[in-house]
C-alpha positions, 0 to 999 in steps of 0.5 A: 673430641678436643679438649678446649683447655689448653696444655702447658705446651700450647699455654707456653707458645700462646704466652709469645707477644701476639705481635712479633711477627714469627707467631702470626707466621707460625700460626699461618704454617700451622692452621692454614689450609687449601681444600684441596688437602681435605679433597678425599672424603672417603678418608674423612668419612673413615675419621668421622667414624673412628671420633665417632662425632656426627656432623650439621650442616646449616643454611642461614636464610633470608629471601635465598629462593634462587640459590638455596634449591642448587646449595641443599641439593649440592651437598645433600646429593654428594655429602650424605647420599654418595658419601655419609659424611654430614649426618643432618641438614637444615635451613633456619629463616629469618622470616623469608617472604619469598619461595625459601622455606618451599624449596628448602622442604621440597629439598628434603631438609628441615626448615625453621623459622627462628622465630619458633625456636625457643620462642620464649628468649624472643626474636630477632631479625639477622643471621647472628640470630639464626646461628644462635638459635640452630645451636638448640636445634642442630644435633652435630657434634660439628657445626657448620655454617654455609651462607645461602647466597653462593653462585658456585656451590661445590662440595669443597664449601664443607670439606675444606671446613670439617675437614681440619676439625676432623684431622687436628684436634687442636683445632675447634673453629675454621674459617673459609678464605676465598677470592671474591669477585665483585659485579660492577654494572653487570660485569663480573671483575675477579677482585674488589669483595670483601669492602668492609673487611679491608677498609674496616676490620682488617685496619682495626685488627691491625690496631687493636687485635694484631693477634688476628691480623693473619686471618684471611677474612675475618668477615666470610660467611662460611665456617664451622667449629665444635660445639664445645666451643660454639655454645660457649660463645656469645652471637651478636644478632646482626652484623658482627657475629663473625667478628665478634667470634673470632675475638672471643675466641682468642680471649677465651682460648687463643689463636691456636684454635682458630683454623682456616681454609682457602676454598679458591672463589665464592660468588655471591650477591654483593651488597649495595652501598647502603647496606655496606655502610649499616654493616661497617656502622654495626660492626665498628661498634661491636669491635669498640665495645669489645676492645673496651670490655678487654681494656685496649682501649677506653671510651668515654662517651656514648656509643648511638644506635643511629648512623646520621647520613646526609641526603639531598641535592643543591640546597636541599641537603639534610641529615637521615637517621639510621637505626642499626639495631643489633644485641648480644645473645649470651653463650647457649650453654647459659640457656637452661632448656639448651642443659636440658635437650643436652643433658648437661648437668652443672652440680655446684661441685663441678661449678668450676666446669663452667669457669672456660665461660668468662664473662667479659669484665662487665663495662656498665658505662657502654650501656647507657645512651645520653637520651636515657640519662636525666641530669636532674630529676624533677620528681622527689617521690617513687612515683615521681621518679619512675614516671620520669624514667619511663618518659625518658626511655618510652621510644624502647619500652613497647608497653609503658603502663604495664612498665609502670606497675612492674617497677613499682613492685620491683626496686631495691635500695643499695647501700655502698660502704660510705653509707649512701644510698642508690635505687634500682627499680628493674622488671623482666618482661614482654615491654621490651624487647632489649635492655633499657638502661636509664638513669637520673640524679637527684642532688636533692634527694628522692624521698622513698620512704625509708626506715632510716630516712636516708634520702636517695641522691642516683636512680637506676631503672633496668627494663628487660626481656626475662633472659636478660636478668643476668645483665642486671645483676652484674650492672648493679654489681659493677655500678655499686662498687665504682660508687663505693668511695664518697669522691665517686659519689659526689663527684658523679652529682656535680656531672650537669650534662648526659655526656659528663655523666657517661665520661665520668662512669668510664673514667671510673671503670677504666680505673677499675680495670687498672687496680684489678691488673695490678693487684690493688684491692683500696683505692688508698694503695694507688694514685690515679 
């Protein structure tokens, strides 16, 4: 297998300005391919063997009963009977309530609910999901990923995706690329797929991330990657995961791993209207959230969960909010039962083995919502305050009582270098099923009971599964050192608004990111 560090001679040619023109062309002429090149399976059934890697198949599914049957039997019947080229195949579910998981077991593949997958990191609906969680399951030295809904399912839907893997070691991840066709009252027109990719992502690829401005379809359903690049990378539940993969990708190793493949026509089930506009909300915030973590861009007001759509005819119009609901699962090499099914020993001498991970720089402000920020906090006492702090997030806290006692038993007083004082009050646990970030301020001071008796002016209250304790330690991290300077500290008191409170975090942030570029370890140094 490849190794994922690049050589000297792949770190000059990245080092070239991703947006001139003959990089994109270079990258083009050497890692796009048509399947028709990967046609002889024979030939990679022989590189198989010599790497002596094996190779996973996975569908992931949700209400696929028509098309799932014909897709397993497919590339069972052609890729493992005729030929030994896929060595497993599996269909991980969302929670289907139709004939899925029957015809799936009747095809001879495993079938698992995601849900029953490392049940103890809980679960979530959507295909980043599924993705996630078949990593633990699958055992492939190459994964590949085929979504369930194809029409046209041929042999060349995995071929054209292992098949670079297998024959270019410089390659660790490939993306198909197809024509779509789309049906419009029950006629099939050979172009009009792929919405969302060409009125949303590829004009923000354009502005933001030109480096990927060369990929087909960002968006296809289709692709397959090494395992020592895939459980290195975070999924996002739902919508987003593709895109968030690929600007992972060249953030952590750069274009030249990414491949792809025509595979001439995918016909699939088109979305609804409806659906599109979920998909376009939830993919926008992702490609926001990361152009912001990576310092493209800088926001500095709160980003909502809800899409707000207005409904009703003549002069019954009104507006409907939407939930699109969506979180970030971090890399499985992160998950210790995952080191353990895999044997991989992380030892503190060889901790550096883990430095290819980068965490994104954490950016706190993204976290919070405006109706999880208390401008003035009414209570001056411990319990005053958690009470209030849970009021404010119980539309995301499933248990507010059991909340309520863990808080109590968990907080701590951070002290920043001029001497003044934050709470943290944080639990882990089954009372909610993401991260709720609140915070309060309290000019007056909150009276906690302290030895020096020093008041406590900002209160942070962290609610989480257990796996996502490694989110609070960084938010605490990021939070304590943008209030380490008195003008910080006292000008996020004066913020009178949620809005003010969430600009005012950025601002900071963003000027962090700025000294970290330049070098600049005291704010002395710089006048910005």
């Amino acid at each position: 297998m490849s190794s994922l560090f690049r050589s000297k001679k792949e770190e000059e040619s990245l080092a070239t300005h991703p947006e001139h023109p003959s990089y994109i062309k270079e990258w083009l002429n050497r890692n796009t391919f048509h399947h028709s090149r990967f046609d002889d399976v024979e030939k990679l059934v022989t590189k198989k063997n010599e790497l002596g890697c094996s190779i996973s198949l996975c569908f992931p599914t949700l209400n696929e009963e028509k098309t799932i049957g014909r897709e397993i039997s497919t590339m069972k019947k052609e890729l493992m009977d005729k030929y030994h080229l896929i060595d497993e195949i599996a269909v991980v579910d969302s929670g289907s309530t139709d004939n899925t998981g029957d015809i799936s077991r009747e095809a001879g593949v495993d079938f698992c609910y995601s849900s029953d997958i490392l049940p103890q990191y809980r679960s979530y609906r959507g295909k980043g999901e599924n993705l996630w969680k078949s990593l633990y399951l699958l055992k492939g030295d190459i994964i590949c990923w085929i979504d369930a809904d194809i029409s046209n399912i041929h042999p060349r839907f995995v071929l054209g995706l292992v098949g670079p893997l297998l024959e270019f070691p410089h390659i660790s991840y490939v993306k198909a690329f197809y024509k779509r066709p789309i049906r419009i009252q029950g006629e099939l027109h050979f172009t009009g797929g792929g919405r969302v990719t060409e009125l949303v992502v590829r004009p923000f690829f354009n502005l933001l991330f030109p480096e990927l401005t060369g990929i087909a379809q960002p968006l296809s359903g289709e692709y397959a990657g090494r395992r020592e690049l895939l459980e290195n990378l975070s999924f996002f539940t739902g919508y987003g995961v593709e895109t968030g993969h690929l600007i992972d990708i060249i953030r952590l190793y750069g274009l030249n791993f990414i491949g792809q493949c025509d595979l001439d026509v995918r016909v699939h089930r088109n979305q609804s209207i409806d659906a599109l506009r979920s998909m376009s909300y939830r993919i926008l915030k992702i490609l926001l959230q990361r152009a912001d973590d990576m310092g493209r861009i800088e926001i500095f007001q709160d980003i909502s969960d809800s899409l707000q759509i207005i409904t009703g005819v003549k002069h019954g119009y009104s507006l409907e909010k939407k939930k699109v609901w969506g979180t970030e699962r971090p890399p499985m090499i992160t998950i210790r039962e995952y080191r353990e099914l895999r044997n991989i020993v992380l030892e503190q001498s060889n901790a550096a083995a883990m430095d290819f991970v980068k965490p994104l720089p954490y950016t706190a402000s993204l976290m919070f919502h405006k109706e999880l920020i208390i401008p003035r906090l009414k209570g001056s006492t411990k319990s005053e305050v958690i009470n209030e702090l849970i009021t404010a997030g119980k539309s995301r806290i499933t248990d507010p009582e059991e909340a309520k006692k863990a808080l109590k038993e968990n907080w701590e007083v951070v002290t920043t270098p001029i001497n003044k004082n934050m709470v943290f009050f944080h639990a882990f646990g089954d009372f909610a099923d993401d991260i709720v970030p609140i915070i309060g301020l309290s000019p007056g001071g909150i009276d906690m009971k302290l030895s020096d008796d020093m008041p406590i002016n900002i209160a942070f209250m962290f609610l989480a599964p257990e796996y996502l304790g490694e989110i609070y330690k960084r938010m605490v991290e990021s939070l304590s050192r943008i209030f380490s300077h008195i003008e910080h500290f006292e000008w996020l008191l004066r913020c009178k608004t949620a809005d003010e409170i969430i600009a005012f975090i950025s601002y900071l942030e963003a000027k962090n990111k700025i000294m970290k570029m330049l070098n600049i370890e005291d704010i002395k140094d710089v006048n910005i």
